[in-house]
Every structure is written in structure tokens, then in C-alpha cells.
PDBQT receptor file of N, H, CA, C and O in Angstrom, charges set to zero:
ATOM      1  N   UNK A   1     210.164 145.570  35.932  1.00  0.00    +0.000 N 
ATOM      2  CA  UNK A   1     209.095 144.593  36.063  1.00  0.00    +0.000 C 
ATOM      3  C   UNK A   1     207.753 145.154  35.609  1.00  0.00    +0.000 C 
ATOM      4  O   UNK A   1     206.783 144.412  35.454  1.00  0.00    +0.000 OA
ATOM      5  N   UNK A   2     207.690 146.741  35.352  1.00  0.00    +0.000 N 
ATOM      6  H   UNK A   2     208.478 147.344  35.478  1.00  0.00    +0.000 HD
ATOM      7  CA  UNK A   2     206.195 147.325  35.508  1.00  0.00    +0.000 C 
ATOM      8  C   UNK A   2     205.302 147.408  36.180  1.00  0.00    +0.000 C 
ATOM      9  O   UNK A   2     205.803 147.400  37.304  1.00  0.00    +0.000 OA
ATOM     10  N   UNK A   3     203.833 147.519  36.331  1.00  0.00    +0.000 N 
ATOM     11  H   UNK A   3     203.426 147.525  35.417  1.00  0.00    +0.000 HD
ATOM     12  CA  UNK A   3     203.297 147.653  36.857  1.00  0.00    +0.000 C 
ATOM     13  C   UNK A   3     202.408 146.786  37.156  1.00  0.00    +0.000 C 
ATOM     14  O   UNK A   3     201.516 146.396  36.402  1.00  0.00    +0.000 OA
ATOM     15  N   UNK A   4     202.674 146.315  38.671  1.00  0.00    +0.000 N 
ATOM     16  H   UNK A   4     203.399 146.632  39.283  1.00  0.00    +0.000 HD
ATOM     17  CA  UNK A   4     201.800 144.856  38.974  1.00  0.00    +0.000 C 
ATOM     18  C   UNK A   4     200.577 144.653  38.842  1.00  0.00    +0.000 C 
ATOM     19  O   UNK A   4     199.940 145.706  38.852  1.00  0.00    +0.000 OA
ATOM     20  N   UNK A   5     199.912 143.661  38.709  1.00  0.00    +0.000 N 
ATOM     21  H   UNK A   5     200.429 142.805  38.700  1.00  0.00    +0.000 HD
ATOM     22  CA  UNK A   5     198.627 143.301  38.431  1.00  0.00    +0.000 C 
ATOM     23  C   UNK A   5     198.099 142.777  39.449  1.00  0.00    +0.000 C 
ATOM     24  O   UNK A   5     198.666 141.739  39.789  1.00  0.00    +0.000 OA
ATOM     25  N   UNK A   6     196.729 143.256  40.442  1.00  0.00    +0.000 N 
ATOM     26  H   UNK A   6     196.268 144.100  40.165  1.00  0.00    +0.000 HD
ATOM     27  CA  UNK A   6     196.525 142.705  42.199  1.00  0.00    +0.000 C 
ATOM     28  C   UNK A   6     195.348 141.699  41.716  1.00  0.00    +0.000 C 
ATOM     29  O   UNK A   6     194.533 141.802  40.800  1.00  0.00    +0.000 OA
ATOM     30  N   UNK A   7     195.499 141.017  42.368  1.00  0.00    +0.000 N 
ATOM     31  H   UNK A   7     196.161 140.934  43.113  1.00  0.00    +0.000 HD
ATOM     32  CA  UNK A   7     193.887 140.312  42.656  1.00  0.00    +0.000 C 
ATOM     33  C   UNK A   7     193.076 141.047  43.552  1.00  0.00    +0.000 C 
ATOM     34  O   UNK A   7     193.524 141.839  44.380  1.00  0.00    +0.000 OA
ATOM     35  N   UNK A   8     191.817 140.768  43.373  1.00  0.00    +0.000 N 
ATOM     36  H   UNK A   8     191.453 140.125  42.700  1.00  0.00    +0.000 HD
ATOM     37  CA  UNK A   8     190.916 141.516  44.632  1.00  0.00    +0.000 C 
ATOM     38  C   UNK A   8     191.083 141.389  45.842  1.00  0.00    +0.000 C 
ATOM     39  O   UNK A   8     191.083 142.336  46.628  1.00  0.00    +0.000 OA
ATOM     40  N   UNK A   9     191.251 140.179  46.155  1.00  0.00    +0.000 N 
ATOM     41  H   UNK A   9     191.252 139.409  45.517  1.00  0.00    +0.000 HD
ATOM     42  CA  UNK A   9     191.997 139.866  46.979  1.00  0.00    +0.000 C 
ATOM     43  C   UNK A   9     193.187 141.069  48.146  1.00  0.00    +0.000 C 
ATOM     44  O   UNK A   9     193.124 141.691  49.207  1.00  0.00    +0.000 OA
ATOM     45  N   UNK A  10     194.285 140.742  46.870  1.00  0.00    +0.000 N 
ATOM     46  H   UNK A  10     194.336 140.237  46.009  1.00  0.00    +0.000 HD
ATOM     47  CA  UNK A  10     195.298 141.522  47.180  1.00  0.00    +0.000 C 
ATOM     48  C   UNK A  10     195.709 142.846  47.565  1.00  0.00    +0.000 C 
ATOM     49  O   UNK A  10     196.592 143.407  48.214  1.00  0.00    +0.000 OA
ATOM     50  N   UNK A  11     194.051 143.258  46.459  1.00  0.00    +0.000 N 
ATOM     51  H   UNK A  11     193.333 142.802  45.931  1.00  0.00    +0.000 HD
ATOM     52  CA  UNK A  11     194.218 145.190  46.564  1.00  0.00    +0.000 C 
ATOM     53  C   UNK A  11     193.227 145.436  47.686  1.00  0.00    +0.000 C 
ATOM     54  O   UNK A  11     193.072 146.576  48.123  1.00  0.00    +0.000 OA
ATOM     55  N   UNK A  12     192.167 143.807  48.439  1.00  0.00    +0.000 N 
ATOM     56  H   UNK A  12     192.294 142.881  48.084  1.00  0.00    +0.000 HD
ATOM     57  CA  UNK A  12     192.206 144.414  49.311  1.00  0.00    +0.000 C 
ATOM     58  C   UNK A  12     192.324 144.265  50.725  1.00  0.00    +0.000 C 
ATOM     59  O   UNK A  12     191.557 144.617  51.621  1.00  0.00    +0.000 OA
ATOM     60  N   UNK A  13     193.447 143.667  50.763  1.00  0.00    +0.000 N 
ATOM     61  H   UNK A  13     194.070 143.381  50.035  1.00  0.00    +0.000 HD
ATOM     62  CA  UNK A  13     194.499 142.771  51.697  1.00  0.00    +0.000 C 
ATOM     63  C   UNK A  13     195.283 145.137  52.071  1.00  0.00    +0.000 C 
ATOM     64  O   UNK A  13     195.220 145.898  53.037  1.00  0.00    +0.000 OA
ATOM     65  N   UNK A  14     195.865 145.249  50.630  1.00  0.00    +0.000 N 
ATOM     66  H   UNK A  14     195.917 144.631  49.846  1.00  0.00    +0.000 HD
ATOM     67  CA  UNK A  14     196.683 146.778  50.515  1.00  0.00    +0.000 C 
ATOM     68  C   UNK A  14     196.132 147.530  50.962  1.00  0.00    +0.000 C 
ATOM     69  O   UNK A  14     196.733 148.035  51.910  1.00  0.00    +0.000 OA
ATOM     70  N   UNK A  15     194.893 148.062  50.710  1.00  0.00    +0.000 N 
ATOM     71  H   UNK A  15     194.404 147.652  49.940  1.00  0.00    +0.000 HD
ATOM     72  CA  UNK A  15     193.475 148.816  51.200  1.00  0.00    +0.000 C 
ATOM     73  C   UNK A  15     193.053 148.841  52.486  1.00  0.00    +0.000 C 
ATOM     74  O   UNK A  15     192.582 149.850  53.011  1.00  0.00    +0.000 OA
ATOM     75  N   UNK A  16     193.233 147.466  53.199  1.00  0.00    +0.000 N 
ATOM     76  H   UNK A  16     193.616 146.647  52.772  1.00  0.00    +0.000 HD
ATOM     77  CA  UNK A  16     192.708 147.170  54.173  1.00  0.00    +0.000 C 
ATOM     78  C   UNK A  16     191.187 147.521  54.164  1.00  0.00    +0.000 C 
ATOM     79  O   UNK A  16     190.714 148.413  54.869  1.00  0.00    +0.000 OA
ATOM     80  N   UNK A  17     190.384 146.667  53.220  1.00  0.00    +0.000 N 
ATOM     81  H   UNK A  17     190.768 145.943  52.647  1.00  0.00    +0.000 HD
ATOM     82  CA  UNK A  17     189.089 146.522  52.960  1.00  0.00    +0.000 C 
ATOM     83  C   UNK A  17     188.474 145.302  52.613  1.00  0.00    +0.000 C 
ATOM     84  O   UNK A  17     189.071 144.803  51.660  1.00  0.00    +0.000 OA
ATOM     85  N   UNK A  18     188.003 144.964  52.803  1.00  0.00    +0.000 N 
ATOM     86  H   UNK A  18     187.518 145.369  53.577  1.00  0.00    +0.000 HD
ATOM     87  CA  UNK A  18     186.748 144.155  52.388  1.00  0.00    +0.000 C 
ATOM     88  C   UNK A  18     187.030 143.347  50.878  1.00  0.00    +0.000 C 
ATOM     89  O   UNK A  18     186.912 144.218  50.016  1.00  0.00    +0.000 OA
ATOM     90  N   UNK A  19     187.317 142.177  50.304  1.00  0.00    +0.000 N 
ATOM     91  H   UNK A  19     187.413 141.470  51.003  1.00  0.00    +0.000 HD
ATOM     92  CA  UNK A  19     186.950 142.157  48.973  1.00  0.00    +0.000 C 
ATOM     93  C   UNK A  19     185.442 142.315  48.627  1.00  0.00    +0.000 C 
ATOM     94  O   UNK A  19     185.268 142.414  47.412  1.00  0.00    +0.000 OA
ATOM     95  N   UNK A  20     184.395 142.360  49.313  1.00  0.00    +0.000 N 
ATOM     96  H   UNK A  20     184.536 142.280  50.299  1.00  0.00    +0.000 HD
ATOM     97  CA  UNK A  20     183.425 143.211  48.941  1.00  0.00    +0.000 C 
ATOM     98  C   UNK A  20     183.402 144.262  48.388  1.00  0.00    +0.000 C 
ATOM     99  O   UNK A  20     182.718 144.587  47.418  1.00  0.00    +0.000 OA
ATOM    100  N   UNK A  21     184.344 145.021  49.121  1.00  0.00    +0.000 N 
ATOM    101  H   UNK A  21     184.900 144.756  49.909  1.00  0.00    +0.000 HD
ATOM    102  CA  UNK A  21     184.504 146.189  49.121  1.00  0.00    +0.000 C 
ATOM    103  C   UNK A  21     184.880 146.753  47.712  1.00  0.00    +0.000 C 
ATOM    104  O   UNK A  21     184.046 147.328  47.013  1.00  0.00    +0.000 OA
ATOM    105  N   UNK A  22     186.007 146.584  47.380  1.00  0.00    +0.000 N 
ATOM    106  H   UNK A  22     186.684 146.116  47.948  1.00  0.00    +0.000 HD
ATOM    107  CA  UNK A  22     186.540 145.881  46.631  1.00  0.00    +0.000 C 
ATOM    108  C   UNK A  22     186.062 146.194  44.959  1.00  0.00    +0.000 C 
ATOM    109  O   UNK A  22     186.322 146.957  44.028  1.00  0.00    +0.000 OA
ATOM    110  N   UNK A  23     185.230 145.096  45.288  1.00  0.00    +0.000 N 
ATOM    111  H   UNK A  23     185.019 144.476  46.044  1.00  0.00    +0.000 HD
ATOM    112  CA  UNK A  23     183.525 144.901  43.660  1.00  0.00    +0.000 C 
ATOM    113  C   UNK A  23     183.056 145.824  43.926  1.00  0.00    +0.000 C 
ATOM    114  O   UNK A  23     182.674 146.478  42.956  1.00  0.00    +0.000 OA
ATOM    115  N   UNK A  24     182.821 146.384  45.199  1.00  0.00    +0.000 N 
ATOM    116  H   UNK A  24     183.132 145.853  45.987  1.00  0.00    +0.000 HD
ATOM    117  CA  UNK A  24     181.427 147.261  44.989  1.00  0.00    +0.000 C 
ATOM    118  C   UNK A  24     182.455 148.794  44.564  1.00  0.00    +0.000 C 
ATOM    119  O   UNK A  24     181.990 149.674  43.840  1.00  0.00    +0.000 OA
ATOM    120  N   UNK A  25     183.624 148.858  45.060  1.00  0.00    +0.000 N 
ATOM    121  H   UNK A  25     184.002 148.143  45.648  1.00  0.00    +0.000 HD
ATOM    122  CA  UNK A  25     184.193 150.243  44.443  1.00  0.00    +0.000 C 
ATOM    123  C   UNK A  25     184.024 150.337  42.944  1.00  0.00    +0.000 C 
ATOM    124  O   UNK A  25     183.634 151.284  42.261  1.00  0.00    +0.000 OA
ATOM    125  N   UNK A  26     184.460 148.980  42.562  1.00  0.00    +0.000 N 
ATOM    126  H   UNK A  26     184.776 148.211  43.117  1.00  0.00    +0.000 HD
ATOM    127  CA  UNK A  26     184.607 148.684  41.066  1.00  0.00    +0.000 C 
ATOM    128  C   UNK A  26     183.143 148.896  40.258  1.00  0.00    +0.000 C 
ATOM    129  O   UNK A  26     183.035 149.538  39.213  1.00  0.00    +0.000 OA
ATOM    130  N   UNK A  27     182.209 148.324  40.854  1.00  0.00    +0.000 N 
ATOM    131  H   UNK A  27     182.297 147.803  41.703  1.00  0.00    +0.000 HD
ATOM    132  CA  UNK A  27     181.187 148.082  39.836  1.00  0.00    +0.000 C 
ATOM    133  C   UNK A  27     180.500 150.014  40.415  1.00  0.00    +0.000 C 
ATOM    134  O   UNK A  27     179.740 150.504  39.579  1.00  0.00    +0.000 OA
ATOM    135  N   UNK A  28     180.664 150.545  41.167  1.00  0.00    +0.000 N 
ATOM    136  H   UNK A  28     181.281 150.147  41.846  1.00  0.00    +0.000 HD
ATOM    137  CA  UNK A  28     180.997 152.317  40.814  1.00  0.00    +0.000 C 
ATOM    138  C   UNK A  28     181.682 152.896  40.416  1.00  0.00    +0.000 C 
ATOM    139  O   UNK A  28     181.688 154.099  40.678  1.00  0.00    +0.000 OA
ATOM    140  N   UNK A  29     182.488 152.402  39.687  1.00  0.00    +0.000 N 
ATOM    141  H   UNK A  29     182.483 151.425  39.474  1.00  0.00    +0.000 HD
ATOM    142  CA  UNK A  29     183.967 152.952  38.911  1.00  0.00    +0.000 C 
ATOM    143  C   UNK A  29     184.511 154.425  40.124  1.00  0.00    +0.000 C 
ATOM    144  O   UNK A  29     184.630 155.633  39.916  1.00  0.00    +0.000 OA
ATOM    145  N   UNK A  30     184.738 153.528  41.441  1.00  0.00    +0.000 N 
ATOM    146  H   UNK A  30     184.642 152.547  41.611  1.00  0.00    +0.000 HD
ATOM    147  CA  UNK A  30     185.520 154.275  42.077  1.00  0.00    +0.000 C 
ATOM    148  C   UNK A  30     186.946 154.337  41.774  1.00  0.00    +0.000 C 
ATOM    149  O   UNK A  30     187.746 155.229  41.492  1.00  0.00    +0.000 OA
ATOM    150  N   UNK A  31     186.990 152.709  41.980  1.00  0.00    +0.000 N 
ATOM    151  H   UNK A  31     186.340 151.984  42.210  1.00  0.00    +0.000 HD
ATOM    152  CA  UNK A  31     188.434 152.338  41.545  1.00  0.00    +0.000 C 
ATOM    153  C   UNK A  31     188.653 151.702  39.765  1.00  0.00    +0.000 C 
ATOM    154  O   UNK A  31     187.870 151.077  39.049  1.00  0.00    +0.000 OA
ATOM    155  N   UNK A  32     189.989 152.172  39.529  1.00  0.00    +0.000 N 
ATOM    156  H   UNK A  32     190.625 152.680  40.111  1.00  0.00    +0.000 HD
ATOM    157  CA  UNK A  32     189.773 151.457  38.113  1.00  0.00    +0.000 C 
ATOM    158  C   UNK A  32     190.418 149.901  37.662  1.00  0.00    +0.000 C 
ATOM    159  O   UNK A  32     191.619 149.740  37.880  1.00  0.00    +0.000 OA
ATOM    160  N   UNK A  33     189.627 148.744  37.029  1.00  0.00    +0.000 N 
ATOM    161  H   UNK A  33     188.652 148.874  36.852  1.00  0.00    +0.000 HD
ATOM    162  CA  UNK A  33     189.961 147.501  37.087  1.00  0.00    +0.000 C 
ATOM    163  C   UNK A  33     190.576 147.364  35.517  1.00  0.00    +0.000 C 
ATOM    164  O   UNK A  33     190.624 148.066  34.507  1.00  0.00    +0.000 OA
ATOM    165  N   UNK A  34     190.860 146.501  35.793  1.00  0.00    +0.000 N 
ATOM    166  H   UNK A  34     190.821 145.931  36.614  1.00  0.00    +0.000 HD
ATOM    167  CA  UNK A  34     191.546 145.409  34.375  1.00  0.00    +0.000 C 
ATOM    168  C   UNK A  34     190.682 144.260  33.890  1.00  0.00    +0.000 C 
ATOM    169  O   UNK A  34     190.454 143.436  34.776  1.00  0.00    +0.000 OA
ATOM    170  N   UNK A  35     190.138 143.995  32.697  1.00  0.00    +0.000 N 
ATOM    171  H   UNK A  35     190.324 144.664  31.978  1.00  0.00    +0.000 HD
ATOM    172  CA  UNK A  35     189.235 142.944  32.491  1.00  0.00    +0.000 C 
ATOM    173  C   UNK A  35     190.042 141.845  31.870  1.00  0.00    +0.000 C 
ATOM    174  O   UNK A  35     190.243 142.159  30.696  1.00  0.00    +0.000 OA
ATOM    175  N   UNK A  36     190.673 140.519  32.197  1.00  0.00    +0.000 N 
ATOM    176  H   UNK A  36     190.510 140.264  33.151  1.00  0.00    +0.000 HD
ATOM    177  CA  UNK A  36     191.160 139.779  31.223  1.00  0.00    +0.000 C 
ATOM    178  C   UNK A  36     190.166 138.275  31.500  1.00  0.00    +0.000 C 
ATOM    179  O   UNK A  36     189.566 137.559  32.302  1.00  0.00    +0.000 OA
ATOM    180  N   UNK A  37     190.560 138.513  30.193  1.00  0.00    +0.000 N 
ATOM    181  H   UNK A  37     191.047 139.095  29.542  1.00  0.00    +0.000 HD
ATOM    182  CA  UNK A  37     189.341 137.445  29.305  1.00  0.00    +0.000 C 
ATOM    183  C   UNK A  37     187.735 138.076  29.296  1.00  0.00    +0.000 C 
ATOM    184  O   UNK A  37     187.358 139.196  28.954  1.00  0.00    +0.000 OA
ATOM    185  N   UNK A  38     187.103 137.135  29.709  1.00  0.00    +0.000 N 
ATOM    186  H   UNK A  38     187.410 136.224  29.987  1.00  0.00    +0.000 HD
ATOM    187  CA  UNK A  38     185.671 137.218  30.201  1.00  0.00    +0.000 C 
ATOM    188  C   UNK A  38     185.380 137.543  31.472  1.00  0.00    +0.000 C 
ATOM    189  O   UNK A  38     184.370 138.226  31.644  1.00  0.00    +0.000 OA
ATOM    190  N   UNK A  39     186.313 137.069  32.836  1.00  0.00    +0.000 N 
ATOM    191  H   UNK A  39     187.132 136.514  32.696  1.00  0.00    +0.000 HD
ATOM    192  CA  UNK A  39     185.953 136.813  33.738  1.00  0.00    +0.000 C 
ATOM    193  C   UNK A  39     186.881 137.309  34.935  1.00  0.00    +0.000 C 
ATOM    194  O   UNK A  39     186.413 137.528  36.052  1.00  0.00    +0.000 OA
ATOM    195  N   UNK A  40     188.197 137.468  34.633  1.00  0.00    +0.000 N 
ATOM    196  H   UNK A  40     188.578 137.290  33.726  1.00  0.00    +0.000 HD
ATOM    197  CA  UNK A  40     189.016 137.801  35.930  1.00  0.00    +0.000 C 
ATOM    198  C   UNK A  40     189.551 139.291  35.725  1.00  0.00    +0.000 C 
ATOM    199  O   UNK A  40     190.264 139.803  34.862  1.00  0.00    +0.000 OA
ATOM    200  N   UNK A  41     189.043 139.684  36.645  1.00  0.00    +0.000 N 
ATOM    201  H   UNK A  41     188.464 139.269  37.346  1.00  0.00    +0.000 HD
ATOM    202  CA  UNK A  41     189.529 141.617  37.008  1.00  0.00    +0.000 C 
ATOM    203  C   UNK A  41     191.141 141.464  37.437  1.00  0.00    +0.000 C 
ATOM    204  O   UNK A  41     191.527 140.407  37.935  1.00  0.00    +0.000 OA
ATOM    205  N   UNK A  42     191.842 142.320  37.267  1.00  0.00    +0.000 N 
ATOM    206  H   UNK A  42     191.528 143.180  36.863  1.00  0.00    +0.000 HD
ATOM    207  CA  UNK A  42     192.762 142.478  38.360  1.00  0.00    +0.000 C 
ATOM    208  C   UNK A  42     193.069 144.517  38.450  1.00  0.00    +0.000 C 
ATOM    209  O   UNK A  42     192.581 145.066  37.462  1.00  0.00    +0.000 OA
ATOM    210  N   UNK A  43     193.550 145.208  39.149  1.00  0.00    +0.000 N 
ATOM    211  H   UNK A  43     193.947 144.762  39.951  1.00  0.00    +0.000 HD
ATOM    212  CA  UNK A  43     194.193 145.916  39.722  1.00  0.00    +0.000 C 
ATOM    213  C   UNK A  43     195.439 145.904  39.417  1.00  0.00    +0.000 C 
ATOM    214  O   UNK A  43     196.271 145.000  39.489  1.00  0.00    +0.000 OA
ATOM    215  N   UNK A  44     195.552 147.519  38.892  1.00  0.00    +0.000 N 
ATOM    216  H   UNK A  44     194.876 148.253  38.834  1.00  0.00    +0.000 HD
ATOM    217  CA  UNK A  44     197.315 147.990  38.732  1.00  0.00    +0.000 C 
ATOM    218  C   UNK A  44     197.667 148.508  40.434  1.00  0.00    +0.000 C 
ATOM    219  O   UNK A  44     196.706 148.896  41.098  1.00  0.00    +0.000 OA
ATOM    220  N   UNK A  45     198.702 148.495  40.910  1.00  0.00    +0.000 N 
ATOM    221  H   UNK A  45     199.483 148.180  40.370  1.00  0.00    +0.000 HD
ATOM    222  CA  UNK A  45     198.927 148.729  42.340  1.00  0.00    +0.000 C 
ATOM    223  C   UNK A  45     199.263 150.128  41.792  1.00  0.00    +0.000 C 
ATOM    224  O   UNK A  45     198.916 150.791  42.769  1.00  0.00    +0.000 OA
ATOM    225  N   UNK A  46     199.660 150.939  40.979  1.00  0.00    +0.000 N 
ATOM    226  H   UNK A  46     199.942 150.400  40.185  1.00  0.00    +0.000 HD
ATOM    227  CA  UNK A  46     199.992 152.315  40.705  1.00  0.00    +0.000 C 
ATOM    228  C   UNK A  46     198.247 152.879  41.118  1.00  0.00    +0.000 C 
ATOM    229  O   UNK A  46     197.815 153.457  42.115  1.00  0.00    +0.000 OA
ATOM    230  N   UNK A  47     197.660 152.465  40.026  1.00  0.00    +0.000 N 
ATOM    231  H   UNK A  47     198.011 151.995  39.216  1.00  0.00    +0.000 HD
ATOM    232  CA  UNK A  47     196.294 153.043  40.315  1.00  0.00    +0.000 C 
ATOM    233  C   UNK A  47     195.522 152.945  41.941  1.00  0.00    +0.000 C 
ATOM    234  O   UNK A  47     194.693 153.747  42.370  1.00  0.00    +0.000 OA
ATOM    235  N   UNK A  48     195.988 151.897  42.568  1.00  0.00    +0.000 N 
ATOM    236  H   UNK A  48     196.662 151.245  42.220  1.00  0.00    +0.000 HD
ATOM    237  CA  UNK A  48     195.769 151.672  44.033  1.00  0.00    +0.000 C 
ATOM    238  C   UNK A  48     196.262 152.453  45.112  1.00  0.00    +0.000 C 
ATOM    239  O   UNK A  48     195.875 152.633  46.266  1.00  0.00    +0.000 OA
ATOM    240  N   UNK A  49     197.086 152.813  44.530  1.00  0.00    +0.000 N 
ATOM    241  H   UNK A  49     197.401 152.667  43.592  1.00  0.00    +0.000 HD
ATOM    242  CA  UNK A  49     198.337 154.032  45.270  1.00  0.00    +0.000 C 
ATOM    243  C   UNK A  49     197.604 155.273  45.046  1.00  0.00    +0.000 C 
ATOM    244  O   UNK A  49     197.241 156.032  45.944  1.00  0.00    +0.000 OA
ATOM    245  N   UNK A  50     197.390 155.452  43.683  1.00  0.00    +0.000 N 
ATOM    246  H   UNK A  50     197.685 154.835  42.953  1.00  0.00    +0.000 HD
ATOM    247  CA  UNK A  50     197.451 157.005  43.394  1.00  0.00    +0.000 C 
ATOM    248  C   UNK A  50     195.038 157.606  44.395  1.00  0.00    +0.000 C 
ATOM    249  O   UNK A  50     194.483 158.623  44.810  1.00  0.00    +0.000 OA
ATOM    250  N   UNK A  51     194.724 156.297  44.234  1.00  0.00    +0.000 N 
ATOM    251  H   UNK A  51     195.175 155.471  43.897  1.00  0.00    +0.000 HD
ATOM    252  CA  UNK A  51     193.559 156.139  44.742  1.00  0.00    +0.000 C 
ATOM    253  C   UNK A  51     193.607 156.882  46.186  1.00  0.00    +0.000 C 
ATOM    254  O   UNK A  51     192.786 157.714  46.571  1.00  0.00    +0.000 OA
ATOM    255  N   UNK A  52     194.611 156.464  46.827  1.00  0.00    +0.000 N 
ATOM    256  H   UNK A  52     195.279 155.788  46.515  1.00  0.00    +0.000 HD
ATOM    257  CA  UNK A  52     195.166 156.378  48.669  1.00  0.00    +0.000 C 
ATOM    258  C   UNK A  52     195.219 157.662  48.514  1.00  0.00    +0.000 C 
ATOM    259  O   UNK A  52     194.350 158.434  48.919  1.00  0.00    +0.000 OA
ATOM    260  N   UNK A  53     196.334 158.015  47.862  1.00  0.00    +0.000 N 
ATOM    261  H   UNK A  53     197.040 157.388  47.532  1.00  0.00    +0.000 HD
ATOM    262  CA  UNK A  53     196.984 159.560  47.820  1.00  0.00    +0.000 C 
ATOM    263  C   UNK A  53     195.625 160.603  47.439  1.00  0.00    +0.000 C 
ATOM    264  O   UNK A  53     195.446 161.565  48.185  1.00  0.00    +0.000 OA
ATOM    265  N   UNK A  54     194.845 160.425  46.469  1.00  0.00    +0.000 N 
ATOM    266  H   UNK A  54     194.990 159.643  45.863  1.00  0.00    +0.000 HD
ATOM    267  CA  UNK A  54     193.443 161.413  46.217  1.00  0.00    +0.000 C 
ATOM    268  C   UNK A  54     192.885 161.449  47.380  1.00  0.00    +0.000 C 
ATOM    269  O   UNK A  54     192.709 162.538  47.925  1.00  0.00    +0.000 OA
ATOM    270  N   UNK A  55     192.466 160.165  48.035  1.00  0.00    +0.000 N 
ATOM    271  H   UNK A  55     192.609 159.280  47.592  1.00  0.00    +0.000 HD
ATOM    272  CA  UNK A  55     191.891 160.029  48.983  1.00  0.00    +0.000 C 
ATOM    273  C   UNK A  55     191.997 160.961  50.168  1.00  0.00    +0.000 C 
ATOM    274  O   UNK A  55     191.128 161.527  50.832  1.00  0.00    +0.000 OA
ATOM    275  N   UNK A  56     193.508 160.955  50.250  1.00  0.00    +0.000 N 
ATOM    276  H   UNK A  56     194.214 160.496  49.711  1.00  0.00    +0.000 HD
ATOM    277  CA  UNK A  56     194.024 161.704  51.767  1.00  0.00    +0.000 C 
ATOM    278  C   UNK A  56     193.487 163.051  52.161  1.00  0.00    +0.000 C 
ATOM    279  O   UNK A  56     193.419 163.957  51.330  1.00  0.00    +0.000 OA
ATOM    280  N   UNK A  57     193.148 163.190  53.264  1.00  0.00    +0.000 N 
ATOM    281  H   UNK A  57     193.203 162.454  53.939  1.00  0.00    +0.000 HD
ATOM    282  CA  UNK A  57     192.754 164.076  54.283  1.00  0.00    +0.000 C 
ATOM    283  C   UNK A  57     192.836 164.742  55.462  1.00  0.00    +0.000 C 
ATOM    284  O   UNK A  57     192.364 163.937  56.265  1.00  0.00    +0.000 OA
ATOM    285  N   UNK A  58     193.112 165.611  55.994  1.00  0.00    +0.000 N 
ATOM    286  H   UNK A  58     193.495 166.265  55.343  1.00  0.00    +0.000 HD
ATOM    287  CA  UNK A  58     193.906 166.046  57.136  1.00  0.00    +0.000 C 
ATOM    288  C   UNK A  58     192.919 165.178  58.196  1.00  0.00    +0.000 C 
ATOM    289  O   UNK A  58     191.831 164.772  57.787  1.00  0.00    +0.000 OA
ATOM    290  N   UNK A  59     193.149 165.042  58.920  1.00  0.00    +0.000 N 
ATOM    291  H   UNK A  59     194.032 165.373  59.252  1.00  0.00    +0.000 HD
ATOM    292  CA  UNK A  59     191.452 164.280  59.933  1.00  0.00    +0.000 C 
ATOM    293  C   UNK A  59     191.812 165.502  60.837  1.00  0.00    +0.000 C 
ATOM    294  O   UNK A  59     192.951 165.920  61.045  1.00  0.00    +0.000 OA
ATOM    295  N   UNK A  60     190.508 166.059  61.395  1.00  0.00    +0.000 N 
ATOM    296  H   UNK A  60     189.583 165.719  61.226  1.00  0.00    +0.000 HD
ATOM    297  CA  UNK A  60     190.151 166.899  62.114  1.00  0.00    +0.000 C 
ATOM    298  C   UNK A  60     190.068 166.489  63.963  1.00  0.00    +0.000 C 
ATOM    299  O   UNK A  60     189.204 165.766  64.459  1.00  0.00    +0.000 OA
ATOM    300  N   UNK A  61     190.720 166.882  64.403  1.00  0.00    +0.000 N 
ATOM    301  H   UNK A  61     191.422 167.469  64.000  1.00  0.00    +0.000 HD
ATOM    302  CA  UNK A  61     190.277 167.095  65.869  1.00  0.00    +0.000 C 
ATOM    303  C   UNK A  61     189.330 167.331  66.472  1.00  0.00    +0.000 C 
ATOM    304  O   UNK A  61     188.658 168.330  66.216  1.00  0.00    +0.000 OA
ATOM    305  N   UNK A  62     188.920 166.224  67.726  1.00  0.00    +0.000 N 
ATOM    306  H   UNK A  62     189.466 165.412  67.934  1.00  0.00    +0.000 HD
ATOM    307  CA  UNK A  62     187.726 166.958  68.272  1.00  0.00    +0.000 C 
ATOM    308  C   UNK A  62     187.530 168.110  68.134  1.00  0.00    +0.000 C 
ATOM    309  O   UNK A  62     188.429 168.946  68.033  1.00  0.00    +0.000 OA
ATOM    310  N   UNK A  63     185.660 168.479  68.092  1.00  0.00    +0.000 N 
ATOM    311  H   UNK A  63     184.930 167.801  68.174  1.00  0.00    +0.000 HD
ATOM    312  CA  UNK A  63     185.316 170.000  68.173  1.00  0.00    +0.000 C 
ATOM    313  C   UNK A  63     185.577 170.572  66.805  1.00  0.00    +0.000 C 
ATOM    314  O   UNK A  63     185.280 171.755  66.644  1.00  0.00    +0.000 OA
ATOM    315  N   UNK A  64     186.165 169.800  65.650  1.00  0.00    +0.000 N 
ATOM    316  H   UNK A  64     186.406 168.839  65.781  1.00  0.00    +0.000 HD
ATOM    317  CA  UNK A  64     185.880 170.510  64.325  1.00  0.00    +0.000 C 
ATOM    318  C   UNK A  64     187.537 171.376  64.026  1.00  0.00    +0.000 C 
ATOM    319  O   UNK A  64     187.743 172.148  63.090  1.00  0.00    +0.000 OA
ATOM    320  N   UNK A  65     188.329 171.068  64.859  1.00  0.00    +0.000 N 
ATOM    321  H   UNK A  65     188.162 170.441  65.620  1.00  0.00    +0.000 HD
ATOM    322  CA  UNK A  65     189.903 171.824  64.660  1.00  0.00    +0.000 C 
ATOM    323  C   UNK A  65     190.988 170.939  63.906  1.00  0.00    +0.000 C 
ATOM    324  O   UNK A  65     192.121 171.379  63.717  1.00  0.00    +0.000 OA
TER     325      UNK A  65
């Protein structure tokens, strides 16, 4: 099937963020978008994934451990 195409919506339904959120990653080229036509973005879910995975971080325990 390849690699799906999200709406903002969708990637950030996956994210669990904001579609604010969302634009504003985008228009900082945090995350990377798809332009078709003039007007509608969408999101590869690979690139949404691999975003999560950079992201990850041990989270620290009270007191800095």
C-alpha cells in the first residue's frame, strides 16, 4: 500500500497534539509535510513515527535520577 498520507488532523489525533500544534511544528520545519496542489498539506505516517522515535527520552526520576 506504501506509505500513508495523514491529514493534520490525523497526525494529530497519532501525536496526541493539538492540530495547532500540528501547523505550528510544520511552519518550523519540525515536522516534515507534503504540499499537494496549492493548499492541502498532508503527513507521511513513516516520517511521524521516525519523529516519536528521535524524540524519545529516558524521563528522569524525581531528584534528577
Amino acid at each position: 500500500m506504501g506509505d500513508l498520507l495523514m491529514t493534520c488532523n490525523e497526525a494529530a489525533k497519532m501525536l496526541s497534539v493539538r492540530p495547532g500544534t500540528i501547523r505550528a511544528w510544520t511552519a518550523a520545519r519540525k515536522i516534515p509535510a507534503v504540499r499537494i496542489g496549492t493548499r492541502a498539506v498532508r503527513y507521511r505516517r513513516s516520517h511521524l513515527e521516525r519523529f516519536l522515535r528521535d524524540g524519545e527520552r529516558p524521563v528522569l526520576r524525581e531528584g534528577g535520577q
